[in-house]
C-alpha positions in Angstrom: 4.0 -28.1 -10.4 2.2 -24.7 -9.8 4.6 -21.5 -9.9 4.7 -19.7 -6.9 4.1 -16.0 -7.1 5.3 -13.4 -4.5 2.7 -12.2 -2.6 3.3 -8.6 -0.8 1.1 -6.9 2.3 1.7 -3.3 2.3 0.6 -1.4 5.0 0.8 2.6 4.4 -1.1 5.8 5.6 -3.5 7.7 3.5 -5.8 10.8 4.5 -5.4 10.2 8.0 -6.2 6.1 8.0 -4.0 3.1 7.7 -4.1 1.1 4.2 -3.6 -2.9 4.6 -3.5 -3.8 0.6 -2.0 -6.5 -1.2 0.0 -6.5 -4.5 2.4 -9.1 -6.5 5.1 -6.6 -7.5 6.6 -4.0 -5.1 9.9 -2.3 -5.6 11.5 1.4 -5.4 10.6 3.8 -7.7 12.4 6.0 -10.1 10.7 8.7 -8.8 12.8 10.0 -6.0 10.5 9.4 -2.1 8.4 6.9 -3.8 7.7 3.2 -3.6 5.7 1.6 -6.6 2.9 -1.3 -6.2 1.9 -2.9 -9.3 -1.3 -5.8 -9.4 -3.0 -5.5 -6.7 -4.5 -8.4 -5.5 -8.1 -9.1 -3.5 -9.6 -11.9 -1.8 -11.8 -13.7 -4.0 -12.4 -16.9 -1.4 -15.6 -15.8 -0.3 -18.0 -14.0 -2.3 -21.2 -14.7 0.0 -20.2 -12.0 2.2 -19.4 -8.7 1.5 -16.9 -6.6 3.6 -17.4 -3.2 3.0 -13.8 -2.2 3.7 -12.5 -4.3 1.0 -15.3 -3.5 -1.1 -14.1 0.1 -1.0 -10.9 -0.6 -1.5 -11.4 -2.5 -4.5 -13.6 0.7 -6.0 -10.2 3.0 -5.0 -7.7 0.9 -6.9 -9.5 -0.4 -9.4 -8.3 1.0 -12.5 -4.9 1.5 -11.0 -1.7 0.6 -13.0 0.5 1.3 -10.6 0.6 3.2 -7.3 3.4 5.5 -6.0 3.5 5.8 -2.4 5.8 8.2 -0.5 7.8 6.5 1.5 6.9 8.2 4.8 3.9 6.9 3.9 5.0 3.2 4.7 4.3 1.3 7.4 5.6 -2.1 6.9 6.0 -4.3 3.7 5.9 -8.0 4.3 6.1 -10.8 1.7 3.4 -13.7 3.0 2.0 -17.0 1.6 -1.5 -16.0 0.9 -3.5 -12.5 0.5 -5.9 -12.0 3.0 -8.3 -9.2 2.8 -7.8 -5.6 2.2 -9.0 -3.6 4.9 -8.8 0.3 6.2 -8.8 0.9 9.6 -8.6 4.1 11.8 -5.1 5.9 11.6 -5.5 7.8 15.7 -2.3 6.0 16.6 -0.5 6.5 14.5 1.7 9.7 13.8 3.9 10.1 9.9 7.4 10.4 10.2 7.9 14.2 11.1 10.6 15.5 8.5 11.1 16.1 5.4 12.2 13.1 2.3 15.1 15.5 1.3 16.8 19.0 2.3 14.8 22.2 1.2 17.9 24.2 2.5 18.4 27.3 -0.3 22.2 27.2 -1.0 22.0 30.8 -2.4 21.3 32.8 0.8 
């Protein structure tokens, strides 16, 4: 009986484009704003054709430990049965939350 392993797509903004990755281990960071993603995961099924988007994806992250992303960053985190491939698409629809994680109010005015 094979162990079942969680499985998370997280889909997240960076420089302007929308990040479809996948990872095992997802969770909130100690780091105040953040969320960490930990063993990211890419499709190995086919390895006849080459998708460009993936392949550059797999250059970005791979030596990465661990990955804090802000969480206005986020888009949507789902749990799912199988990875599918990474991809980067075009971010034009899509607009980042507009304020601010915490308050920069100065108390000493």
């Amino acid at each position: 009986m094979a162990i079942r392993q969680e499985v998370y797509r997280i889909t997240f903004l960076n420089k302007g484009q929308v990040y479809e990755v996948f990872a095992r281990q997802v969770y909130q960071s100690e780091l105040y704003g953040f969320i960490e993603v930990e063993e990211f995961v890419f499709d190995e099924r086919s390895q006849m054709v080459v998708d460009p988007g993936e392949e550059k994806l797999k250059m970005e992250f791979q030596d990465v430990k661990r990955s804090f992303i802000p969480l206005q960053a986020i888009i949507r985190i789902d749990e799912v049965e199988k990875t599918g491939v990474a991809k980067i698409s075009s971010g034009d629809n899509v607009m980042p939350f507009p304020a601010p994680a915490f308050s920069t109010r100065n108390n000493d005015s």
